[in-house]
C-alpha positions in Angstrom: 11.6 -39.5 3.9 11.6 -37.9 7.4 8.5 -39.3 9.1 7.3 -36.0 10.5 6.8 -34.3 6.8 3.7 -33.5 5.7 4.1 -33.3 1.8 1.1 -30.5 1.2 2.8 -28.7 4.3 6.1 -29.0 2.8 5.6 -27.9 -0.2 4.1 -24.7 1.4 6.6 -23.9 3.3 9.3 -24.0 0.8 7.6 -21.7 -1.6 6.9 -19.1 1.9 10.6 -19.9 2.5 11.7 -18.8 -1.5 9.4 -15.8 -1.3 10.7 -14.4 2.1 14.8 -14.8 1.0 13.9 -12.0 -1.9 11.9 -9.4 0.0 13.1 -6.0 -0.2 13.2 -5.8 3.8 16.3 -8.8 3.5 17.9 -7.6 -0.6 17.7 -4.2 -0.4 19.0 -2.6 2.6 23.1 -3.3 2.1 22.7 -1.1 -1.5 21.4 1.2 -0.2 23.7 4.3 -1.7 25.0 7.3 0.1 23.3 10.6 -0.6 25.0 13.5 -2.6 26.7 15.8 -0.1 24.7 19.5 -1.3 22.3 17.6 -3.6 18.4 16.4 -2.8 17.5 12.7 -3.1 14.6 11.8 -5.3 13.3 8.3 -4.9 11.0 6.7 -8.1 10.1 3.6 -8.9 7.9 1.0 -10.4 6.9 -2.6 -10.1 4.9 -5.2 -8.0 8.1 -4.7 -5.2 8.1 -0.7 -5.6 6.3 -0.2 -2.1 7.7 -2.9 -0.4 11.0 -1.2 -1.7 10.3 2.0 -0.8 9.5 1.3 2.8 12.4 0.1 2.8 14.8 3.1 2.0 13.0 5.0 4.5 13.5 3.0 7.6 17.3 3.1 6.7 17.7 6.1 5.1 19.9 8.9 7.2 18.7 12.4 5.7 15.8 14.2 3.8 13.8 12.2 0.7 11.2 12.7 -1.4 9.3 10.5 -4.2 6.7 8.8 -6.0 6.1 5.1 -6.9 3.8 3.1 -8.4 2.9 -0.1 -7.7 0.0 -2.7 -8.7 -3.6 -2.3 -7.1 -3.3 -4.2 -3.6 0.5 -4.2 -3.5 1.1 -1.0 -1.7 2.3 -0.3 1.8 2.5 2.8 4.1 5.5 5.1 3.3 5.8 8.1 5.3 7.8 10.7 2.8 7.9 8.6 -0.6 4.5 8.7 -2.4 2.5 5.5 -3.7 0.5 5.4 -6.7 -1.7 1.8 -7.3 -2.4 1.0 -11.2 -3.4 -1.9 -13.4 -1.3 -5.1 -14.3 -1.2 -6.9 -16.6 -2.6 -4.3 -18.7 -2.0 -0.7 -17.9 -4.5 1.7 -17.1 -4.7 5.9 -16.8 -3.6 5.9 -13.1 -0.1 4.3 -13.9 0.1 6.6 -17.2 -1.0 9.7 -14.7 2.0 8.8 -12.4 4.6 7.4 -15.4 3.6 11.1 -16.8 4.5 12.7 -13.0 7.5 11.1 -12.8 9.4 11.7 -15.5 8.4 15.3 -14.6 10.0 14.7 -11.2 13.4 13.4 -13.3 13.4 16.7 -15.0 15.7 19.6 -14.2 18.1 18.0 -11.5 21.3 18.7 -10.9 24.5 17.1 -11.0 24.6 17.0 -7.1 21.5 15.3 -7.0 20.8 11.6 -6.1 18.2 9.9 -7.7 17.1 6.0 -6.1 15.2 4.3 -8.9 13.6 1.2 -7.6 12.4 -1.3 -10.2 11.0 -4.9 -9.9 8.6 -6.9 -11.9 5.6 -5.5 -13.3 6.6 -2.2 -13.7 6.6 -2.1 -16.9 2.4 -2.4 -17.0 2.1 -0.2 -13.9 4.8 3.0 -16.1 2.5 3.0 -18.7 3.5 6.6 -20.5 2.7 6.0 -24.5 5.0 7.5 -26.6 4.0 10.8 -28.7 1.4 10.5 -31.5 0.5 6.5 -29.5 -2.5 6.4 -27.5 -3.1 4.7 -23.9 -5.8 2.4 -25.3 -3.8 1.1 -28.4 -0.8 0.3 -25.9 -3.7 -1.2 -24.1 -4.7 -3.5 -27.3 -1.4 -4.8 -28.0 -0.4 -5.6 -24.3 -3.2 -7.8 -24.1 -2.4 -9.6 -27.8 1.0 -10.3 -26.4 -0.1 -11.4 -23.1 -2.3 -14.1 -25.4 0.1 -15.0 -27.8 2.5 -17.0 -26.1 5.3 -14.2 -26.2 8.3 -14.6 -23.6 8.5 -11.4 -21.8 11.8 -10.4 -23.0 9.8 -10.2 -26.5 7.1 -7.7 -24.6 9.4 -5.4 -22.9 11.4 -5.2 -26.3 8.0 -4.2 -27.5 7.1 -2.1 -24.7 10.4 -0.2 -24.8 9.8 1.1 -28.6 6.0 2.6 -27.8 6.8 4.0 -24.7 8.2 7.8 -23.6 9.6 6.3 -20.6 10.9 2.8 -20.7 13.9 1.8 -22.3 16.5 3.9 -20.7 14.3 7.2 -21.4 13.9 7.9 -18.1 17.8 7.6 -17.0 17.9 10.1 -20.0 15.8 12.2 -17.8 17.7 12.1 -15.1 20.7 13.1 -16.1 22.9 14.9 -14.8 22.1 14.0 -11.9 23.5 10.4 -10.2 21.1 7.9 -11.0 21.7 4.3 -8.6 18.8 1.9 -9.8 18.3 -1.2 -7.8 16.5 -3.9 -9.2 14.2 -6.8 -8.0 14.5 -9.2 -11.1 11.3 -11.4 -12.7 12.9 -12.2 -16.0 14.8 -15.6 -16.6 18.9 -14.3 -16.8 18.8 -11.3 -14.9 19.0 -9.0 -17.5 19.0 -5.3 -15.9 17.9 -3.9 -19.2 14.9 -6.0 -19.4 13.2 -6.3 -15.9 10.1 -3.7 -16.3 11.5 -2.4 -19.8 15.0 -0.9 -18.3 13.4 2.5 -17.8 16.6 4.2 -17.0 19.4 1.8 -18.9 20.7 2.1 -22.2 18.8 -0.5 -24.2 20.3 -3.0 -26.9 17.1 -3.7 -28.7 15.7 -2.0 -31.7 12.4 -1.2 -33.4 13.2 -3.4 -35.5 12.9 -6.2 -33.5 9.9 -4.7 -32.4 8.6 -5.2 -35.7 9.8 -8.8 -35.7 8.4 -9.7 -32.6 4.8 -8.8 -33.9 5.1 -10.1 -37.0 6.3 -13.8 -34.8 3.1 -13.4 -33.1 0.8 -12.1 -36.3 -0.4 -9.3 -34.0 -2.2 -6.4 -36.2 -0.6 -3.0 -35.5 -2.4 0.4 -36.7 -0.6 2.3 -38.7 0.4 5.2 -37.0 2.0 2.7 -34.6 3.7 0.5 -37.6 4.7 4.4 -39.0 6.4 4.9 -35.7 8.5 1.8 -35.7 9.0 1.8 -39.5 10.5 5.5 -39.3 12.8 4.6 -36.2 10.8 7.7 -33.8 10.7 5.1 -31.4 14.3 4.3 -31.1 15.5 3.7 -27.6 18.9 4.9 -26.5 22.1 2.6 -26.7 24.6 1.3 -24.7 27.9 3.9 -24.7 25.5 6.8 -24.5 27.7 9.8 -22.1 24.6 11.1 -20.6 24.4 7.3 -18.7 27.7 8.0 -17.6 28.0 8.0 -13.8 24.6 5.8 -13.3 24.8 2.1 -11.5 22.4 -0.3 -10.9 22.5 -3.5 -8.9 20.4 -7.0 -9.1 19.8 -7.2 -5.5 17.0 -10.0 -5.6 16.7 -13.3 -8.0 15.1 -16.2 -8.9 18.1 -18.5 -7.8 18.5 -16.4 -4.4 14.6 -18.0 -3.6 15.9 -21.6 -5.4 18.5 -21.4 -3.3 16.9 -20.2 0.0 14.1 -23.4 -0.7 17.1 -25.9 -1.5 18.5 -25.0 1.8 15.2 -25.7 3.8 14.8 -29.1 2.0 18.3 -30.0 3.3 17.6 -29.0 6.8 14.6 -31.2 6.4 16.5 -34.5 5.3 15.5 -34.0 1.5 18.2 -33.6 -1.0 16.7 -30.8 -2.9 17.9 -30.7 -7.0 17.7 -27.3 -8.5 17.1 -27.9 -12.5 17.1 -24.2 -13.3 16.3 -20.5 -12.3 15.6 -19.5 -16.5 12.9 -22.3 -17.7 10.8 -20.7 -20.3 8.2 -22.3 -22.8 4.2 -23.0 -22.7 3.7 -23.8 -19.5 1.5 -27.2 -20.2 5.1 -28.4 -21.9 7.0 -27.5 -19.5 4.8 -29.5 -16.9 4.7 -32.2 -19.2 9.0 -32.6 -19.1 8.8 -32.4 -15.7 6.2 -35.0 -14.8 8.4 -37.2 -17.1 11.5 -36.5 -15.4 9.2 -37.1 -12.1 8.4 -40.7 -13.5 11.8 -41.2 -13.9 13.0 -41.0 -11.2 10.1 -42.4 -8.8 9.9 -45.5 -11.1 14.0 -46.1 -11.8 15.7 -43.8 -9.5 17.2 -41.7 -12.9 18.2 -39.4 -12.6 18.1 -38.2 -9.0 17.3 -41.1 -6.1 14.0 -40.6 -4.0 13.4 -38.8 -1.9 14.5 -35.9 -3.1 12.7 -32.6 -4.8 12.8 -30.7 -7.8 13.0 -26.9 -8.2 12.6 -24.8 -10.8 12.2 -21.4 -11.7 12.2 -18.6 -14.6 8.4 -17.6 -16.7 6.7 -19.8 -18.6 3.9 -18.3 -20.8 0.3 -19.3 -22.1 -1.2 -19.2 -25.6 -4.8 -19.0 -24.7 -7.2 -21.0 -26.4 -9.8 -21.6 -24.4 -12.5 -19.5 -22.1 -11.2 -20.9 -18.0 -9.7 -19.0 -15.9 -5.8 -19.5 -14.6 -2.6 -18.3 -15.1 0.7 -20.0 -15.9 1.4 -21.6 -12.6 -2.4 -23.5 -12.6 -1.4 -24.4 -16.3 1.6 -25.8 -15.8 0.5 -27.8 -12.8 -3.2 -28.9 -14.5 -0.4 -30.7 -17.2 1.4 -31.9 -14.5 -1.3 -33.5 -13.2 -2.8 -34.8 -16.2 0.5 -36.1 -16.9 1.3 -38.2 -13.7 -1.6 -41.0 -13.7 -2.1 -40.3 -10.2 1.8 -41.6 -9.0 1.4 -42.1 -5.7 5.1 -41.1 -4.7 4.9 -37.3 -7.0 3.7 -34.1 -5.1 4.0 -30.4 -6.2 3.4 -26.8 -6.1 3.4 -23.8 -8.6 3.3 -20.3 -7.6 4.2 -16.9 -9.1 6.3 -15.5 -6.1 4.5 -12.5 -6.1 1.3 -13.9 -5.2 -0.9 -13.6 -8.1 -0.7 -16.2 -10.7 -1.7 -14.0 -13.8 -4.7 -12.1 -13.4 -6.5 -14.2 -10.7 -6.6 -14.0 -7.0 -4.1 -17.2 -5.7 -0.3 -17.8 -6.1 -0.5 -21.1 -7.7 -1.4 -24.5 -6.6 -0.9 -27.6 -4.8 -0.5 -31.4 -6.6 -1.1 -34.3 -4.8 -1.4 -38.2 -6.3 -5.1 -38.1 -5.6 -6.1 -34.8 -7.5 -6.7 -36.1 -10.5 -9.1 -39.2 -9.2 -10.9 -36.4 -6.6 -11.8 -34.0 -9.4 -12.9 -36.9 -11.2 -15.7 -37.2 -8.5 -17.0 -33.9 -9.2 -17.3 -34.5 -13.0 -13.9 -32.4 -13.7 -12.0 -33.7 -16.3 -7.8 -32.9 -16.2 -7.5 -33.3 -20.0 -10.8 -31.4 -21.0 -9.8 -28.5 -18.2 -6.6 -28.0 -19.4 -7.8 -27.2 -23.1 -9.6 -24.7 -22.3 -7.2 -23.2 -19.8 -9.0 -23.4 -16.6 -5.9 -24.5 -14.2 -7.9 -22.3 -11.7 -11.3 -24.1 -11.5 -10.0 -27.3 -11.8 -7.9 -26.6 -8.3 -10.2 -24.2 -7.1 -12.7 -27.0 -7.0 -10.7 -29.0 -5.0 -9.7 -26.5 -2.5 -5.8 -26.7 -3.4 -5.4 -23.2 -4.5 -2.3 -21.6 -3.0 -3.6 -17.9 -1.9 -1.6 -15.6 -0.4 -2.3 -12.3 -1.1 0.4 -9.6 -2.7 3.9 -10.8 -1.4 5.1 -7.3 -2.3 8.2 -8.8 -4.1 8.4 -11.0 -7.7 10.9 -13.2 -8.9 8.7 -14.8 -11.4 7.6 -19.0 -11.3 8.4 -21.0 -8.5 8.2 -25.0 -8.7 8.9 -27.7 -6.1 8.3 -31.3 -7.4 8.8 -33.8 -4.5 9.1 -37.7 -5.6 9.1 -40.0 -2.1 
């Protein structure tokens, strides 16, 4: 390994390099589209990105616009013509139902000469929080937060999401219509599926209610009944692919996990380590998913198998948490407090965990930093790996030892970033 690298230091700076290859100011501008000649432009959105995204159609934008997005508390940024709306995430709250409920009003009685932008990125589908008829805002409320505890992937969410909402699920593009609807989308969910990233509020969706039904039953999460009665009678039914009145829309992936997997290999390269990328999709509980890769970690420091030292290990996609226990931390702490617990204290095995948008769940830090001594230094202060990570305190176990990874809102979200380095 290159004298002259620090591993902590490192390990930052790939995540920083990851997170800046997927901002909006570097994806977004070359899709931008061209506005309807005689038609307005209206410019909505949603998700953890949706300012970020929006201050970035005005400074390139030739000609008149007008809009309203809505982003997470702390995430916005200062747009000029386009409105910003803050709301809760994880769990929605009445400000993003107030703005879900003005802009599908907005959507409402265009022409077909009109443009709309739709910007959508991870976490919108908290923050566009518009319950469908007869459902109210506080059982939507109950049965995000059972999911968010069960251990549900969020492709099983948004399915449910889609089927209690009046917006999500390609309602909105229904909206729209006639006019042109161009959505460009900042993906968070492992395989890039448009149709999933913040509940596909204006594509056709593939998924049924059903499935919906399904997906609670996996989890054993108690519905009431008017909601059950609103699955059961198919009044929630999304619209489906081949739909005419979708005709004429396009949407673009314009930022990924694998463009910030990529953009960190690349760095590790220029920096004399050969950087493996495992995959940008890895889903599971996140305390397995730390424990395969500390194994593959001891494989490879121990026999050189199957990657030769040094080198690191990156990884991406959204792992999830069943929570058990009372600490505070999100997936990224989780994954690593089993990483850590899993190592023995190696002294060639460093890593970090971070959401890429800069809040790792519901707490105030990306993620975390891993080095061979963190197990034996929180052993010092009476903090036990094994005991921490049963009752899912990832956060105060590397909180205590000053190795939490804070960055404040990073304004874009490509879900879970890990870099495992092995000297």
């Amino acid at each position: 390994m290159p004298s002259t690298i620090q591993p902590r230091q490192f390990l930052i700076d790939l995540f920083s390099t990851a997170v800046a290859a997927v901002s909006a100011a570097k994806c977004q501008p070359a899709y931008l589209p061209k506005p309807t000649p005689g038609g307005r432009t209206l410019v909505i959105g949603a998700g953890k990105g949706a300012a970020a995204m929006a201050k970035t159609v005005e400074e390139h934008w030739q000609g008149e616009i007008s809009g309203l997005v809505v982003t997470r508390y702390g995430h916005g940024a200062d747009c000029k013509k386009i409105e910003v709306v803050e709301a809760a995430h994880p769990v929605p709250d009445e400000a993003g139902r107030a703005a879900a409920g003005r802009i599908i009003k907005m959507a409402q009685g265009l022409t077909e000469k009109d443009l709309v932008l739709c910007l959508i990125s991870g976490g919108g589908s908290a923050l566009l929080a518009l319950p469908a008829e007869g459902i109210t805002l506080e059982q939507k409320q109950a049965i995000n937060r059972a999911l968010l505890r069960s251990g549900a992937t969020i492709s099983e969410m948004n399915c449910v999401r889609k089927h209690l909402s009046a917006i999500k699920g390609g309602r909105l593009g229904l909206a729209c219509s006639p006019a042109r609807v161009v959505t460009l989308l900042i993906s968070d969910v492992p395989g890039d599926d448009p149709d999933i990233i913040a509940s596909g509020p204006t594509l056709p969706d593939p998924t049924t209610c059903a499935d919906s039904l399904a997906i609670l039953k996996k989890y054993s999460i108690d519905i009431p009944d008017n909601i059950r009665q609103h699955l059961e009678s198919g009044a929630g039914e999304t619209p489906k692919p081949g739909n005419p009145k979708f005709s004429g829309h396009s949407h673009h992936v314009i930022a990924t996990a694998q463009m910030a997997l990529e953009a960190a290999a690349e760095m590790a390269r220029k920096a004399g380590i050969t950087p493996h990328i495992l995959s940008d999709g890895i889903e599971g509980e996140a305390r397995d998913i730390g424990l395969m890769h500390a194994a593959l970690a001891r494989q490879i420091a121990a026999r050189n198998q199957p990657f030769t030292a040094p080198c690191v290990l990156i990884s991406g996609g959204e792992t999830t948490v069943t929570v058990r226990g009372k600490g505070r931390g999100g997936r990224n702490a989780e994954f690593l407090l089993s990483f850590a617990a899993a190592m023995d204290g190696n002294p060639k095995v460093h890593a970090i965990a971070c959401d890429t948008d800069g809040i790792d769940g519901s707490e105030d830090n990306a993620g975390a930093v891993y080095a061979p001594d963190s197990v034996a230094r929180a052993a010092q202060q009476n903090l036990r790996a094994v005991a921490m990570l049963d009752n899912n305190d990832g956060y105060g176990f590397f909180s205590a030892l000053n190795d939490l990874v804070v960055t404040g809102p990073t304004r874009t979200n490509v879900n879970d970033f890990r870099a495992i380095l092995i000297l």
